[in-house]
Backbone as CSV, one residue per row, in Angstrom:
resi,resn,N_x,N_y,N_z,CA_x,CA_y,CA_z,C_x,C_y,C_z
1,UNK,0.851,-1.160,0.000,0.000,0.000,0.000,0.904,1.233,0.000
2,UNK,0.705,2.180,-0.846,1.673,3.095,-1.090,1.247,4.138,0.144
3,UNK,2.665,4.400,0.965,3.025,5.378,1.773,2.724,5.210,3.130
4,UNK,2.522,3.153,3.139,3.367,2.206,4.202,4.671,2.150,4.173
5,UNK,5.500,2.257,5.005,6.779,1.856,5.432,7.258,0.451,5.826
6,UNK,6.210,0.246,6.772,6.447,-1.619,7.574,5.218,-2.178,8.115
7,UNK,5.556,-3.744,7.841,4.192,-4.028,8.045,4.596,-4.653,9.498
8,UNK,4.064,-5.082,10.429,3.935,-5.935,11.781,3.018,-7.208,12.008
9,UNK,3.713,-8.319,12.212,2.801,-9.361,12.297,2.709,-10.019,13.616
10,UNK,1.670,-10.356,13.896,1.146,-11.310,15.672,-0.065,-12.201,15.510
11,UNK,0.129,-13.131,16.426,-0.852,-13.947,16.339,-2.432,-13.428,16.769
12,UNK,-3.360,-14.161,15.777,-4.424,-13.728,15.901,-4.893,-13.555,17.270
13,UNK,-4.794,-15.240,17.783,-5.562,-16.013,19.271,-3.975,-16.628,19.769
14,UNK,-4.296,-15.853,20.881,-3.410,-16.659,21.893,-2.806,-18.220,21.332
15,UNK,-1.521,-18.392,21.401,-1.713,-19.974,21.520,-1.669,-20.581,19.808
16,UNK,-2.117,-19.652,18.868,-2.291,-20.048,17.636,-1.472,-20.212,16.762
17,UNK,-0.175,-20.274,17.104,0.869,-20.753,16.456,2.126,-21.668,17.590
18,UNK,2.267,-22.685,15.772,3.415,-23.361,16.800,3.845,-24.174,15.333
19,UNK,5.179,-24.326,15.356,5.651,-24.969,13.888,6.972,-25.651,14.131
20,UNK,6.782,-26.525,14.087,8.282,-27.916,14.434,8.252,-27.871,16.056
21,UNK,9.716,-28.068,16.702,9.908,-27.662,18.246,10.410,-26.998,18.485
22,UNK,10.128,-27.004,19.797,11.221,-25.843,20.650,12.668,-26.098,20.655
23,UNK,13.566,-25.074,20.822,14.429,-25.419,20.770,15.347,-26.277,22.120
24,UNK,14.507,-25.600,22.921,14.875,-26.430,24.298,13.458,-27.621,24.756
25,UNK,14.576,-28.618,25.139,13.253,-29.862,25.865,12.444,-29.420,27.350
26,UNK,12.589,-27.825,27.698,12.495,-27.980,29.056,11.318,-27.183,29.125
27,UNK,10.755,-25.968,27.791,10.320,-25.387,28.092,10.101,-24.817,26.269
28,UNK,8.606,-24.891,25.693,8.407,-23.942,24.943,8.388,-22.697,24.420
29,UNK,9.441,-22.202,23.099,10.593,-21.346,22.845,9.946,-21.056,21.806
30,UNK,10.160,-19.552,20.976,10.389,-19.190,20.085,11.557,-19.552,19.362
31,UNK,11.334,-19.287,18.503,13.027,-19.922,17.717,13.129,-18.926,16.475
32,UNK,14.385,-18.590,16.178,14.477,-17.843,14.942,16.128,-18.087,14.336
33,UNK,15.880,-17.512,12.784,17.183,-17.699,12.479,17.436,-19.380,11.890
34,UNK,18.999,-19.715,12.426,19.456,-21.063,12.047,18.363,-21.753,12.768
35,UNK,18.819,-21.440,14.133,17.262,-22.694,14.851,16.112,-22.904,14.285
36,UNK,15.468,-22.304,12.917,14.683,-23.305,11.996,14.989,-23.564,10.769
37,UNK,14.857,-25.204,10.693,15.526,-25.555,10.016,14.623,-26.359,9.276
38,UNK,13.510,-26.913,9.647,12.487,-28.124,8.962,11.403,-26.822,8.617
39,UNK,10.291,-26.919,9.719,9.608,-25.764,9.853,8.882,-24.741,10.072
40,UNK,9.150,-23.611,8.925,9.332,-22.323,9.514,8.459,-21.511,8.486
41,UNK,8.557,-20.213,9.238,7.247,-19.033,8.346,9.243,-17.979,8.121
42,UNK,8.879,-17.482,7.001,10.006,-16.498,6.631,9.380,-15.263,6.201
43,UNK,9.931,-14.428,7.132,9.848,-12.751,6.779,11.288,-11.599,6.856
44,UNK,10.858,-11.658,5.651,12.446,-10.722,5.427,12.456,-9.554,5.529
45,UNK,13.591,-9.539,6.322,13.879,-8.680,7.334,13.051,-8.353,8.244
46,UNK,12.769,-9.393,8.902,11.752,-9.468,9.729,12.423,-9.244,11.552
47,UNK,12.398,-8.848,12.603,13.044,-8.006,13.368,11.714,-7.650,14.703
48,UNK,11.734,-7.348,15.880,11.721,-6.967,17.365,10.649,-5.868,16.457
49,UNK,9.455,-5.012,16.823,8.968,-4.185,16.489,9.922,-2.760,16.496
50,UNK,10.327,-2.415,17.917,11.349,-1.695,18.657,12.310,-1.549,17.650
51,UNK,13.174,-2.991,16.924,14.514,-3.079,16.215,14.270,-2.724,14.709
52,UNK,13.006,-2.832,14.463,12.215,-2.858,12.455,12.644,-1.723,12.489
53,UNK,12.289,-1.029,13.051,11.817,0.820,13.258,12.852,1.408,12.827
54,UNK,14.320,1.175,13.601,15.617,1.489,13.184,16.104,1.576,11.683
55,UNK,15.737,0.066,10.742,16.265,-0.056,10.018,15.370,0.714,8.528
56,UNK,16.456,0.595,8.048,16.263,1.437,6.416,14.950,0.665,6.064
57,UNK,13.983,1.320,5.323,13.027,0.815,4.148,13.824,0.080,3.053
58,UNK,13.414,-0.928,2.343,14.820,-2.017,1.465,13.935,-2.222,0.834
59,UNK,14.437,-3.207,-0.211,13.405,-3.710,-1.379,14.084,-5.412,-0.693
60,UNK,13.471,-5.846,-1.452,13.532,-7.540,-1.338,15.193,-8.421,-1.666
61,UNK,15.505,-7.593,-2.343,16.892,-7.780,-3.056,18.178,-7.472,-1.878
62,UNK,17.958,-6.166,-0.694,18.663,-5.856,-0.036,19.107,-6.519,1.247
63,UNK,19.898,-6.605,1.910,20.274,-7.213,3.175,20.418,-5.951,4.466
64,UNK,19.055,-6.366,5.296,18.657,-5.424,6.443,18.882,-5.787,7.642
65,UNK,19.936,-6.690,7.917,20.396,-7.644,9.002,18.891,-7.616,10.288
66,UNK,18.455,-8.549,9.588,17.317,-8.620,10.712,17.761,-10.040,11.748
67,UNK,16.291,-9.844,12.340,16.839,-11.074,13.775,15.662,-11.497,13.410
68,UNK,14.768,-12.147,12.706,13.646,-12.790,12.838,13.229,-13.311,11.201
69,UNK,14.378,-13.360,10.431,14.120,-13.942,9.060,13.409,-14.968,8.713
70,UNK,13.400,-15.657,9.807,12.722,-17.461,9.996,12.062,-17.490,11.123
71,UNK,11.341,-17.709,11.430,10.264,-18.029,12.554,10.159,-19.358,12.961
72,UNK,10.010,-20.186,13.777,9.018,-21.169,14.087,9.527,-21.543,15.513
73,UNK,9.454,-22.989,16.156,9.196,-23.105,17.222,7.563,-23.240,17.919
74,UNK,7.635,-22.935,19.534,6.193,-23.069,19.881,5.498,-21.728,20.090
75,UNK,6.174,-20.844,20.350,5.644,-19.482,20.319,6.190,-18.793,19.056
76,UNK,5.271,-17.317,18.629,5.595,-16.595,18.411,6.420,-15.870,18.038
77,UNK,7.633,-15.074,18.355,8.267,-14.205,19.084,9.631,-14.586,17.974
78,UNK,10.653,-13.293,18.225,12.044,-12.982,18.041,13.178,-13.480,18.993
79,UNK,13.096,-13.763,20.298,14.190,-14.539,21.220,13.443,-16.056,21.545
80,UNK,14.644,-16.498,21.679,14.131,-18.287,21.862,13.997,-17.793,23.434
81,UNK,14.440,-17.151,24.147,14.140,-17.020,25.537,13.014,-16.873,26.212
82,UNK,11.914,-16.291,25.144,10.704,-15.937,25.725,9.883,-16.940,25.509
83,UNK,8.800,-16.743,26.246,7.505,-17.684,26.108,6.153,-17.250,25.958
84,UNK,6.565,-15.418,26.158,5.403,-14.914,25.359,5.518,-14.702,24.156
85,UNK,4.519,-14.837,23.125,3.719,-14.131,22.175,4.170,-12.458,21.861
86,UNK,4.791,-12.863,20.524,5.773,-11.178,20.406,4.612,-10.908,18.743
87,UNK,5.299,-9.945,18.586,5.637,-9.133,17.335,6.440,-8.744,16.230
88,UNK,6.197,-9.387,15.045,7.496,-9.528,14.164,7.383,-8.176,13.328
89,UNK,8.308,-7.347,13.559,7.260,-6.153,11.781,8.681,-6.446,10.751
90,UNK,8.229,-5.665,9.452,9.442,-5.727,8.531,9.146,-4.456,7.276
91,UNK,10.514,-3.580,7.469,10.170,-2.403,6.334,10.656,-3.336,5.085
92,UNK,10.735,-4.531,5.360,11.029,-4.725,3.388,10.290,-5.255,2.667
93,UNK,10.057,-4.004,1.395,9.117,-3.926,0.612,9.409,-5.054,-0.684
94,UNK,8.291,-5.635,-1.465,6.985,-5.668,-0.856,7.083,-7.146,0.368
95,UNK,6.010,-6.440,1.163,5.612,-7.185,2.492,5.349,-8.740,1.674
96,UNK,6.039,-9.443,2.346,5.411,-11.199,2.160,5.860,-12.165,3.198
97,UNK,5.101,-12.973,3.333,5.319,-13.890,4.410,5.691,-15.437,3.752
98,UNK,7.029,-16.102,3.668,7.146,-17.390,3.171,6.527,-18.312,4.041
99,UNK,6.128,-19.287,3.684,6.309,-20.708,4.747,6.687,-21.770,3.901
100,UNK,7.438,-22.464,4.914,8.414,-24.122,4.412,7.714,-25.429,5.072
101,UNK,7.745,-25.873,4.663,7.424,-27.085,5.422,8.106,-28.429,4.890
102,UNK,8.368,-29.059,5.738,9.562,-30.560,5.296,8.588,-31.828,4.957
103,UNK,8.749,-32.774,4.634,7.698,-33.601,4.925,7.683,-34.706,6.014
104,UNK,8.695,-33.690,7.178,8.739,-34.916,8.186,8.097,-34.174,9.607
105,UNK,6.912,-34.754,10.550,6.968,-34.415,11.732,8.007,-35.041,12.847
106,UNK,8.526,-34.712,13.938,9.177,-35.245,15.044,8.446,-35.875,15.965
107,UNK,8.235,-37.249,16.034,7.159,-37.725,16.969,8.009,-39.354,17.552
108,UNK,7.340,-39.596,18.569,7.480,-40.735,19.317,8.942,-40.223,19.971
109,UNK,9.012,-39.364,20.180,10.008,-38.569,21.252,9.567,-38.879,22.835
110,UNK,10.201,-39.167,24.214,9.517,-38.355,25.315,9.786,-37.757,26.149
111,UNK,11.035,-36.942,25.368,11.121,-35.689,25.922,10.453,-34.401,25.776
112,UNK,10.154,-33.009,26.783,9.139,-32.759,26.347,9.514,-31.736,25.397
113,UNK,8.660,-31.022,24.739,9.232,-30.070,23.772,9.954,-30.642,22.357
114,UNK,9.801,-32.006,22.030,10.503,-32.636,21.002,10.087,-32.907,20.404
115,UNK,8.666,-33.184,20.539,7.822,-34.385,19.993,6.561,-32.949,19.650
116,UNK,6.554,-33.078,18.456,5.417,-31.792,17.357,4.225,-32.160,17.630
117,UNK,3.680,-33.522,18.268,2.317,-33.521,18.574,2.062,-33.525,20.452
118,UNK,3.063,-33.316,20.967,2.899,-33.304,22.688,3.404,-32.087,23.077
119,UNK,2.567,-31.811,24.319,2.933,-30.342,25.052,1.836,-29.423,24.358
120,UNK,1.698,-27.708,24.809,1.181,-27.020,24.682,1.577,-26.048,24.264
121,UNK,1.771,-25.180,23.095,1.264,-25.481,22.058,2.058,-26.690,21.555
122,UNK,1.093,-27.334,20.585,1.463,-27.980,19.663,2.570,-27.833,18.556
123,UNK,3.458,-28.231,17.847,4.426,-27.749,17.221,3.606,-28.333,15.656
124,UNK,2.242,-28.631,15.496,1.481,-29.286,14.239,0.161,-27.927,14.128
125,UNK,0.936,-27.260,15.197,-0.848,-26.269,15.123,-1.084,-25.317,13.937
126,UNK,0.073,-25.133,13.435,0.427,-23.905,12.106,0.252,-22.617,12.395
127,UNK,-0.658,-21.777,12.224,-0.254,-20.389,12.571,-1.417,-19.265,12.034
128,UNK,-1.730,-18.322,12.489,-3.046,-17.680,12.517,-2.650,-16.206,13.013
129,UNK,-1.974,-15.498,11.673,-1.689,-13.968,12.054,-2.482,-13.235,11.529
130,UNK,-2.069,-12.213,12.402,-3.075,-10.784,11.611,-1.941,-9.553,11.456
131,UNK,-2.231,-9.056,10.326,-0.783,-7.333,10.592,-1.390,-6.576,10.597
132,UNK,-0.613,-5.804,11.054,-1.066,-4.247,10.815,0.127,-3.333,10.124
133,UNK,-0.168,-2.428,9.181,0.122,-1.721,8.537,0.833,-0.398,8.840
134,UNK,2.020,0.285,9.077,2.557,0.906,9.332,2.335,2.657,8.306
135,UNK,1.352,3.257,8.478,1.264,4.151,7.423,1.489,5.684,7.787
């Protein structure tokens, strides 16, 4: 939309995303970056709401050193540390959201956090955003 800058993405409903595992067995993580590797939702130059803001407006072609290029895990979010439900935005134009998917789930694990169909969220639940528009 002309004379948007960045768009911002979050989950619709609580809880409504979750894609492969966590990165830790102890405790459901966001994950970004290398830590997804099977899968993941991709937004380029995708970044902390706080950290988007900083960076230049880019086209698709450019490198905006973001922290949230790859998504997945059981939450949300930009740090594997958290366990809340974040906010991804991204000034690079035009706005698109990839997703990957492998054709393998991780199951008959019992540790927790390993296994894509055990624990809360689910790591099979897929994902349910809404953005908002930076204008």
């Amino acid at each position: 939309m002309e004379g948007c800058d960045s768009v911002c993405y979050y989950p619709t409903i609580a809880g409504s995303f979750g894609l492969s595992v966590s990165i830790s067995a102890s405790a459901a993580q966001a994950a970004t970056l290398s830590n997804c590797i099977a899968d993941y939702l991709n937004i380029p130059g995708g970044s902390a709401s706080a950290i988007a803001a900083t960076y230049q407006e880019a086209n698709a072609s450019q490198t905006v050193a973001p922290t949230a290029n790859r998504v997945c895990g059981r939450i949300f979010g930009t740090s594997t540390a958290t366990a809340t439900q974040g906010t991804i935005c991204s000034r690079v134009i035009p706005f698109v959201v990839g997703v990957v998917f492998d054709a393998d789930e991780v199951t008959g694990t019992a540790a927790p956090n390993t296994n894509e169909q055990d624990e809360t969220p689910g790591g099979i639940i897929g994902f349910h955003l809404t953005y908002a528009l930076n204008c």
